[in-house]
C-alpha positions in Angstrom: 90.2 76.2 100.1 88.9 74.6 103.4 90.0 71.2 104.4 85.8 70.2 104.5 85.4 72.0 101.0 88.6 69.8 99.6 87.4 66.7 100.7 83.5 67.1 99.3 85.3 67.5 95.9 86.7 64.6 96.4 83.8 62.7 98.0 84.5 61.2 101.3 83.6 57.6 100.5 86.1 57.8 97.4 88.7 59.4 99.3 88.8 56.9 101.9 88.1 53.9 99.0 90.6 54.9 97.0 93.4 56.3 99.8 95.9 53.9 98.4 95.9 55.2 94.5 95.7 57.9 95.4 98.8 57.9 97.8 100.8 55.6 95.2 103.0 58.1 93.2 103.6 55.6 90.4 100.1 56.2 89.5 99.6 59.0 87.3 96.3 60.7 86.4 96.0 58.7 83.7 95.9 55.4 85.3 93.7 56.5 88.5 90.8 58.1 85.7 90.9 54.4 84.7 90.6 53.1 88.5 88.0 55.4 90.0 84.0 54.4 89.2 83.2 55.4 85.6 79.7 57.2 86.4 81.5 59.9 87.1 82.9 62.3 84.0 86.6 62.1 83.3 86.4 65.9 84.2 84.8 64.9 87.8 87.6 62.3 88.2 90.3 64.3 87.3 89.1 66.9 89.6 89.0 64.6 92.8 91.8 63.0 91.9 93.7 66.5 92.1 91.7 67.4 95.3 92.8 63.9 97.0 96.6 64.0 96.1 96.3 68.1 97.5 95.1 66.4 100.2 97.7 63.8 100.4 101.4 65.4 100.2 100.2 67.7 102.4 100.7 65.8 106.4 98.9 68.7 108.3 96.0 68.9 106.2 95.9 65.1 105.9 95.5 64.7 109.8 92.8 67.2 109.5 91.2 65.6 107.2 91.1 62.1 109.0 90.1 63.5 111.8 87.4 65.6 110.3 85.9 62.2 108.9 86.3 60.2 112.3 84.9 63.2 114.3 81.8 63.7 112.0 78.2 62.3 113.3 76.6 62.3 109.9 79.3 59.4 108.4 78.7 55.7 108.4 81.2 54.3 110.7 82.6 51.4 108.1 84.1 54.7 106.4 84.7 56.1 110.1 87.0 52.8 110.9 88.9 52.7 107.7 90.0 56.4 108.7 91.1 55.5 111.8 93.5 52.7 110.6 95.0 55.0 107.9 95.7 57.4 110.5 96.9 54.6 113.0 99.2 53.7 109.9 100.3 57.0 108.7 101.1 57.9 111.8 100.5 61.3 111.3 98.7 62.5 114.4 101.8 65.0 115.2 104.1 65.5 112.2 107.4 67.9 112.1 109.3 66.5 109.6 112.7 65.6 110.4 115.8 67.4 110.0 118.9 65.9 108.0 122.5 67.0 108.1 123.7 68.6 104.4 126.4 70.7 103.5 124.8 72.7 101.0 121.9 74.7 101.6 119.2 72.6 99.6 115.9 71.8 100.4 112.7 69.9 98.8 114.2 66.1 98.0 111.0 63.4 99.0 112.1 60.7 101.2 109.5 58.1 102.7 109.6 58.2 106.6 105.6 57.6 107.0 104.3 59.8 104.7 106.3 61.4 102.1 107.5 64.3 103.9 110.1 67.1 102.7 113.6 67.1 104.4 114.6 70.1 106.4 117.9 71.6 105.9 119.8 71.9 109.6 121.9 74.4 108.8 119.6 76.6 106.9 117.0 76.0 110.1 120.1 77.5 112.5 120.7 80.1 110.3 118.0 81.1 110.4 117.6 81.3 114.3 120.6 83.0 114.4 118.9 85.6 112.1 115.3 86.1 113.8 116.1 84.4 117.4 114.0 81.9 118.5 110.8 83.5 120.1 107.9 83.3 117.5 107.6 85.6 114.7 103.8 86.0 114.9 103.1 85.7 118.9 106.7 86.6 120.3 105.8 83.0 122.6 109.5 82.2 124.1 109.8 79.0 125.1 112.8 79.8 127.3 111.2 82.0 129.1 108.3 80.2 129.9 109.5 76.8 130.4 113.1 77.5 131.7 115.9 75.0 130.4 113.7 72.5 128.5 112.6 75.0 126.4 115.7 76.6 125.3 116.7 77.3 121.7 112.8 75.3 120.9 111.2 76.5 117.9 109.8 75.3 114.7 110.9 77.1 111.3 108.0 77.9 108.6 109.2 77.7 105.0 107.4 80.8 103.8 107.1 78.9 100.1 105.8 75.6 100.9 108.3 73.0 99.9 105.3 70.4 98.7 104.9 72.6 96.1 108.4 72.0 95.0 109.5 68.8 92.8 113.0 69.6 92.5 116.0 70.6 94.9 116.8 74.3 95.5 119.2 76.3 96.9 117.3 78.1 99.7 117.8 81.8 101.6 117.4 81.3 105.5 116.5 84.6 105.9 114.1 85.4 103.0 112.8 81.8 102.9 112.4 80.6 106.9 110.6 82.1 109.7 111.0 81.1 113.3 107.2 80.0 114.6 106.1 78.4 117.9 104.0 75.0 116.8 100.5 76.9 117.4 100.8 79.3 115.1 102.6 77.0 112.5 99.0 74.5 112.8 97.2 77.8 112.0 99.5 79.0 109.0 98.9 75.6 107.5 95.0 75.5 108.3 95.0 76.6 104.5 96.2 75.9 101.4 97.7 77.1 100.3 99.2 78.4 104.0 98.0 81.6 105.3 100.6 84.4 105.4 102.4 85.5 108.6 101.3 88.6 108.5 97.8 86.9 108.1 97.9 85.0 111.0 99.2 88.1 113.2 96.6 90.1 112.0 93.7 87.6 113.1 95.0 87.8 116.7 94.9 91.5 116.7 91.5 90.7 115.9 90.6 88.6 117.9 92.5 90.7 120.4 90.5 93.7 120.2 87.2 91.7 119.9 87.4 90.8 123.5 88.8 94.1 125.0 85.5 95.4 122.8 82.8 93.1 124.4 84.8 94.2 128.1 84.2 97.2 127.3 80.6 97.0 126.0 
């Protein structure tokens, strides 16, 4: 589902309204049905109140979202300036989650840094580079080689099962689980949700590829 399609089944104006229910995890489905307006069915409210917390965990398609509302001409700008602050205070125009030192391979426990992003295993990210390398599984970009020293051993690692769909700590394969991805192609893969597949991605470039050589050729 697309982020614009999300956020209509959530209602902008709610979604912005409500942004901190809906963000407070203390407050289950229950409680928000009680909060949000009551001229809507309890089957409508449950509904946006699954869309908005989809929305929510989610810190790529949250920024898109934001920015999706700020950018839009046909939204009244009250709404427009209360987006703005939550982005300002989520600080969540760029978000790679951090990385934490464990000795066990385990992934998936929350922790609150701005938003409630999933900590990334170290070792099971370095294991995984020493697996694949560190050029990009999808466009083969090397940062080394175009950027020299600075951009050495630079790479991000996709968790091919999303980790927000994860409640509980799990022991996790670096070489089934991870995939070494340059951050372009890791915004694409998560233009979705749920995220679009690698092979996905690579096959939309080969399209997009041979669409251009085409219209050269035409």
């Amino acid at each position: 589902m697309t982020t614009e399609k999300l956020l209509n089944g959530v209602g902008i104006k709610i979604f912005i309204e409500y942004f901190e229910d809906f963000s407070n995890e203390s407050l289950q489905t229950n409680d928000l049905i009680e909060i949000l307006p009551n001229k809507y069915t309890e089957k409508s409210r449950r509904s946006r109140i699954s869309k908005a917390r989809t929305i929510i965990k989610n810190p790529y398609l949250l920024s898109d979202t934001l920015k999706y509302i700020i950018n839009s001409n046909k939204i009244d700008n009250k709404i427009k300036n209360k987006a703005k602050k939550i982005l300002n205070f989520e600080k969540i125009d760029i978000i790679y989650p951090d990385e934490i030192e464990d000795k066990d391979l385990f992934e998936g426990t929350k922790k609150q840094i701005t938003v409630n992003a999933y900590e990334r295993n170290s070792q099971a990210r370095q294991k995984c580079i020493e697996h694949y390398g560190t050029k990009c599984t999808i466009c083969s970009f090397d940062f080394e080689k175009i950027y020299g020293e600075i951009g050495q051993n630079f790479i991000h690692v996709h968790h091919i099962r999303p980790l927000s769909e994860i409640n509980e700590k799990y022991q996790i394969s670096p070489i089934e689980d991870l995939r070494p991805v340059c951050p372009n192609c890791h915004a694409m893969l998560h233009k979705r949700i749920p995220a679009y597949g690698i092979e996905e991605i690579q096959d939309k470039i080969k399209q997009t590829t041979y669409n251009k050589t085409l219209k050269r050729n035409i």
